[in-house]
C-alpha positions in Angstrom: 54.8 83.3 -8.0 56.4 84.3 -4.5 59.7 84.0 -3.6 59.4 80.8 -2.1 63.1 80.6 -0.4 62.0 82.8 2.5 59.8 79.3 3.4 62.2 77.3 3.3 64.0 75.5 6.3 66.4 72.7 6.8 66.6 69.3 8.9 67.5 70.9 12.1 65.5 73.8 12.0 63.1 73.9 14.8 59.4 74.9 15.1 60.3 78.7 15.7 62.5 78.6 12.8 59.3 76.7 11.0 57.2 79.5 12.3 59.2 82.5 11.4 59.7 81.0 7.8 55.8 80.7 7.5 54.9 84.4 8.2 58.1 85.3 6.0 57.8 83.6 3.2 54.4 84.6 2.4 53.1 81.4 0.7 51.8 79.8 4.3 53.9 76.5 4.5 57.3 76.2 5.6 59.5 73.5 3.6 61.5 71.7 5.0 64.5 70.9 2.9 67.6 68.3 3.3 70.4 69.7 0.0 67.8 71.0 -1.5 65.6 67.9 -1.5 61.9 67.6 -0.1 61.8 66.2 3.4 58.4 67.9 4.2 56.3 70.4 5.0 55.1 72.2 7.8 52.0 74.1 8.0 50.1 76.3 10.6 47.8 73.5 12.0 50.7 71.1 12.1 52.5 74.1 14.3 49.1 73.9 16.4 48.8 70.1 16.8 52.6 69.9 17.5 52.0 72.5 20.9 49.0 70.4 21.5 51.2 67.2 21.9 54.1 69.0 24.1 56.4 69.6 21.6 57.8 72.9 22.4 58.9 75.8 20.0 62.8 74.9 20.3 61.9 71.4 19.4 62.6 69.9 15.9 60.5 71.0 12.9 60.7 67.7 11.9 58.8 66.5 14.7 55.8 68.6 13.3 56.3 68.2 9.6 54.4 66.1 7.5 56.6 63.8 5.5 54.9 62.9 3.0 53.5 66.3 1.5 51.9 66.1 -2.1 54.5 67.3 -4.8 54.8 66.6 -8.4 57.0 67.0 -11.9 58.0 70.4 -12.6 57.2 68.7 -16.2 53.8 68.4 -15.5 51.6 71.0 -17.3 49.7 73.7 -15.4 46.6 72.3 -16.1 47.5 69.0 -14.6 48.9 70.9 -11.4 46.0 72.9 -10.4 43.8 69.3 -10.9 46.3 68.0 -8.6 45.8 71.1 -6.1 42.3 71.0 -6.5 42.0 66.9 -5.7 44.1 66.9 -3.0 42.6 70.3 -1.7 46.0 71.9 -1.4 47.0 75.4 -1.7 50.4 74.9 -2.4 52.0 72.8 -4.5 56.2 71.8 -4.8 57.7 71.2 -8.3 60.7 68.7 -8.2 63.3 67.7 -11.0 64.1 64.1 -11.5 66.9 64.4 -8.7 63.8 65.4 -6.2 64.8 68.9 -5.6 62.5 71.6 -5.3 62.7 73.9 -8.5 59.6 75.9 -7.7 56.4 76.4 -5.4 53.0 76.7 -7.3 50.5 78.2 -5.4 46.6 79.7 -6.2 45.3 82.5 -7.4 43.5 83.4 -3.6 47.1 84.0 -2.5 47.0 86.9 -4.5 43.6 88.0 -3.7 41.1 88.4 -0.4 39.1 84.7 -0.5 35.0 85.3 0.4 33.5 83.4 3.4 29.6 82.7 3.1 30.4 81.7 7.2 27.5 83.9 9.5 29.6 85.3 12.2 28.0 86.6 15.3 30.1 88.8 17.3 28.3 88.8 21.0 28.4 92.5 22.2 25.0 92.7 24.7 27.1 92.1 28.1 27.6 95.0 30.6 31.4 95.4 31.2 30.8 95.5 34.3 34.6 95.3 35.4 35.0 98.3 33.9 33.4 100.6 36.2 32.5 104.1 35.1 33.7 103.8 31.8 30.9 101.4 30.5 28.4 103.3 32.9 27.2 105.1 29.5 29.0 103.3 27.1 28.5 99.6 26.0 31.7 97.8 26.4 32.2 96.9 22.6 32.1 100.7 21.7 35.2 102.1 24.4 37.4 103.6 21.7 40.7 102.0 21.2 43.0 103.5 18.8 40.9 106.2 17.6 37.6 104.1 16.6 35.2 101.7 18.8 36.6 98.3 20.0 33.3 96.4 18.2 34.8 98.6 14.4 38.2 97.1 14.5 36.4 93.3 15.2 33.6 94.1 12.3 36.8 95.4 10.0 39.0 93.0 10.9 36.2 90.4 10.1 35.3 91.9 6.4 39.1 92.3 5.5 39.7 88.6 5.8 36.3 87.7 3.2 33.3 87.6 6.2 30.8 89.9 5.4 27.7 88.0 6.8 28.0 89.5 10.3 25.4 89.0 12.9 25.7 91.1 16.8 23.6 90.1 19.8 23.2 93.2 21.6 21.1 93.8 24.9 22.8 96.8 27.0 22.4 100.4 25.1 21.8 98.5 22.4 20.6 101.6 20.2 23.9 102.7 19.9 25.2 99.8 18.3 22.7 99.6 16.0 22.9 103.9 15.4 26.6 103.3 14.6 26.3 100.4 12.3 23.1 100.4 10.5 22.9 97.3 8.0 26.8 97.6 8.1 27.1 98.9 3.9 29.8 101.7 5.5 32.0 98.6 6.7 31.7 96.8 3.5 29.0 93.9 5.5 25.5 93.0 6.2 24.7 93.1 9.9 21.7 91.9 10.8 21.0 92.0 14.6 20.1 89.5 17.7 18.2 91.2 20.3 18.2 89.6 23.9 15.7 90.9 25.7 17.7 89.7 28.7 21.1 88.9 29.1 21.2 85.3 28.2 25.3 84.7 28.9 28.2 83.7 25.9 25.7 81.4 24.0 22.3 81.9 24.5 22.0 84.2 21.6 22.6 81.0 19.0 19.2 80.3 20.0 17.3 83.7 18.9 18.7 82.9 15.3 16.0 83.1 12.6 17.2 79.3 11.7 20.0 77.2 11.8 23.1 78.3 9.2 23.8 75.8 6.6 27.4 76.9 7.2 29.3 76.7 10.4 29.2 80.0 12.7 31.9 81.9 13.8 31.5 82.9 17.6 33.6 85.9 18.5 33.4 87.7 21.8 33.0 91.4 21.6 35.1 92.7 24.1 38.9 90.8 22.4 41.4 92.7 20.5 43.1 90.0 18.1 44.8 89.2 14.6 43.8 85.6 14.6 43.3 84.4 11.1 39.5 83.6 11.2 39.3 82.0 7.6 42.5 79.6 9.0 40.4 79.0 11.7 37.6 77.7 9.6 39.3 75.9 7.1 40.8 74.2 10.3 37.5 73.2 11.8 36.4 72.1 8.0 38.8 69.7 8.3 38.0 68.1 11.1 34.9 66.0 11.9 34.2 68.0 15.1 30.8 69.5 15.6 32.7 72.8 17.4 36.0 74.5 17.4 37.5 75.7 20.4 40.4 78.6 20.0 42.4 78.4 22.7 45.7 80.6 24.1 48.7 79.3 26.2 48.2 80.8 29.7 51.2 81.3 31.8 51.7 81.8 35.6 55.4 81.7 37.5 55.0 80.4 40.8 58.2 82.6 42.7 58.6 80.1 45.3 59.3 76.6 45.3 56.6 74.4 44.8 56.5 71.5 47.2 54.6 67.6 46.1 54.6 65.3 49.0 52.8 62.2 49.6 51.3 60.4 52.6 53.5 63.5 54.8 56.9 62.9 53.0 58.4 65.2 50.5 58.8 63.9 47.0 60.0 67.0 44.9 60.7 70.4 44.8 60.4 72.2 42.1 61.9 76.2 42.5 59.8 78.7 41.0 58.0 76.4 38.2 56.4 78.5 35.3 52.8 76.4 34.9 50.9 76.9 32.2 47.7 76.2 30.5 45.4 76.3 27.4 42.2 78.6 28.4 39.4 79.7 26.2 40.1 82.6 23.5 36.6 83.5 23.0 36.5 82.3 20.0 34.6 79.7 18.4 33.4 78.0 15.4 29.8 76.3 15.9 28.9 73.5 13.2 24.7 73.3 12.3 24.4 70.2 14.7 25.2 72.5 18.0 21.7 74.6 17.8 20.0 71.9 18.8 21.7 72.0 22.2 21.1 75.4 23.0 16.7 76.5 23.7 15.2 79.4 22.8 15.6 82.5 25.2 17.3 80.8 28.0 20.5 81.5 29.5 23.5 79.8 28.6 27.7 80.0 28.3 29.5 78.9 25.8 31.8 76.1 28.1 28.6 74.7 28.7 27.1 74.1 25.2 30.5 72.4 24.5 30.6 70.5 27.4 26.7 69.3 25.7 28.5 68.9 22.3 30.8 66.2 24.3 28.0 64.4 26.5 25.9 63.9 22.9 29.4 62.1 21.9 30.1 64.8 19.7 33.7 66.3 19.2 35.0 69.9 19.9 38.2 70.5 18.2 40.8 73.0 19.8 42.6 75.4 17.5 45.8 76.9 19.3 46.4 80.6 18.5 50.0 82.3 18.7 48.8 85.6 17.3 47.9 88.7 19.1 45.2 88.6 21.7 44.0 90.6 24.3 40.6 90.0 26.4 39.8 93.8 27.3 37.9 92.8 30.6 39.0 95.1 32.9 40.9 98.7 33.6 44.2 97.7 33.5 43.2 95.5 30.1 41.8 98.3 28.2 45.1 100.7 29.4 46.9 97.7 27.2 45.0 98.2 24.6 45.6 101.7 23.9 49.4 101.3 24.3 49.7 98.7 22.0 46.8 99.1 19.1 48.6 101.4 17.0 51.9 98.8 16.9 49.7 95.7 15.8 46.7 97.3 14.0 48.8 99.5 11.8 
């Protein structure tokens, strides 16, 4: 078992506390604790939903937690606790004694190993780079070396390291060198299969060149981001949702330096002096249930906002899925410059 401690928080903690004590404690829950009892437990979606409701990263844990996690005896046998874990569909589980304090974590055996996603991924590499300038004038933009190998390696790696090894590409521009550099993808530890546009049919018009529909929900990457999102959190996020998409999205910030002025009908209401707004925007990436194919025709052009704007005209749901880890959209000069600075301190 892991030292459980590091996850462990008290009442006034708040959600960067929660946070910190998630990556460090290494069994992906923070617990929130009140002398030693259970108060409740905070996990990475409840982090997510909590910034989706306002509730800002100095704000209580509490406010995030849920308070009435699943725990049990530390007197119950071990075969009794993983039927537990497995009903409930919990990867961790809290051992109390008769007082209610926490005597132990009991967590499963994937913790201690790589789990395997049958997911399809399609990583959508066929787009010109166009932003780029000379640099993509003989070079697709997925295969610009950053730190040492292309752009489009560390995605494919990054992909089979966390368990997805059925890995589609769309390609279209220089296409051949893609393909030359990958083969069936056996040298990555994958099988890459390809999706061949014979035009450039935008962000989503390459779900409908797939031989048939997956059984499994997709995983829709862009092929131009640098990032250390946890796809198989991502998944297991849209899994347990009813929504027929997942959106990931990123908090986009802008400081306005002057003071920003709201009248109405000619007469000053507020000033605010140099505001900071900020947004949720699209990541790039995306998880795409069955039912979404059906939205998107054969051969023509589409983007991705689009199909999911579909999805919610049909009445169908899209789920968004905040990230907080690293990210970087390589879209332009001054992007890719980024990139090179700061590969080698996240990708280490």
């Amino acid at each position: 078992m892991k030292s459980w401690q590091k996850a462990v928080v008290g009442i006034e903690a708040t959600v960067s506390e929660a946070i910190a004590a998630i990556e460090s404690g290494g069994i992906q829950i923070t617990l929130v604790l009140d002398d030693g009892r259970l108060t409740g437990i905070v996990t990475d979606g409840d982090i997510r939903r909590g910034l989706l409701r306002g509730i800002p990263l100095s704000g209580r844990a509490i406010e995030v937690m849920n308070p009435d996690p699943v725990s049990a005896s530390v007197a119950l046998p071990r075969d009794e606790r993983l039927r537990l874990m497995r009903q409930k569909s919990i990867k961790q589980l809290p051992l109390i004694d008769a007082s209610g304090k926490v005597i132990e974590v009991e967590t499963f055996d994937e913790l201690l190993e790589s789990p395997q996603y049958e997911n399809p991924v399609l990583i959508m590499a066929g787009g010109l780079g166009e932003r780029l300038g000379a640099l993509t004038r003989e070079m697709p933009k997925p295969m610009l070396h950053v730190g040492g190998r292309p752009l489009l390696e560390t995605i494919v790696r990054n992909f089979v390291q966390q368990g997805f090894r059925n890995i589609f590409i769309s390609v279209n521009y220089k296409a051949e060198l893609i393909q030359h550099h990958f083969g069936d993808g056996t040298t990555f530890g994958a099988s890459i299969r390809y999706i061949h546009e014979t035009e450039r049919l935008g962000t989503a018009g390459a779900l409908g060149l797939f031989p048939s529909t997956p059984d499994l929900p997709l995983v829709v990457t862009n092929g131009d981001i640098l990032t250390t999102i946890n796809y198989g959190a991502l998944v297991d996020f849209h899994n347990a949702t009813p929504a027929e998409a997942t959106m990931a999205v990123r908090e986009h910030k802008v400081h306005v330096p002057y003071g920003v002025v709201t009248a109405s009908e000619g007469y000053l209401e507020v000033i605010r002096e140099k505001p900071t707004e900020s947004w949720f925007v699209s990541a790039g990436i995306y998880v795409i249930g069955p039912n979404v194919f059906r939205l998107v025709d054969r051969g023509v052009r589409v983007d991705m906002p689009s199909v999911l704007e579909r999805v919610v005209a049909s009445e169908g749901r899209v789920a968004v899925y905040p990230i907080r880890e690293y990210w970087l959209d390589i879209g332009r000069v001054e992007d890719f410059e980024q990139a090179h600075a700061e590969f080698h301190e996240v990708f280490q």
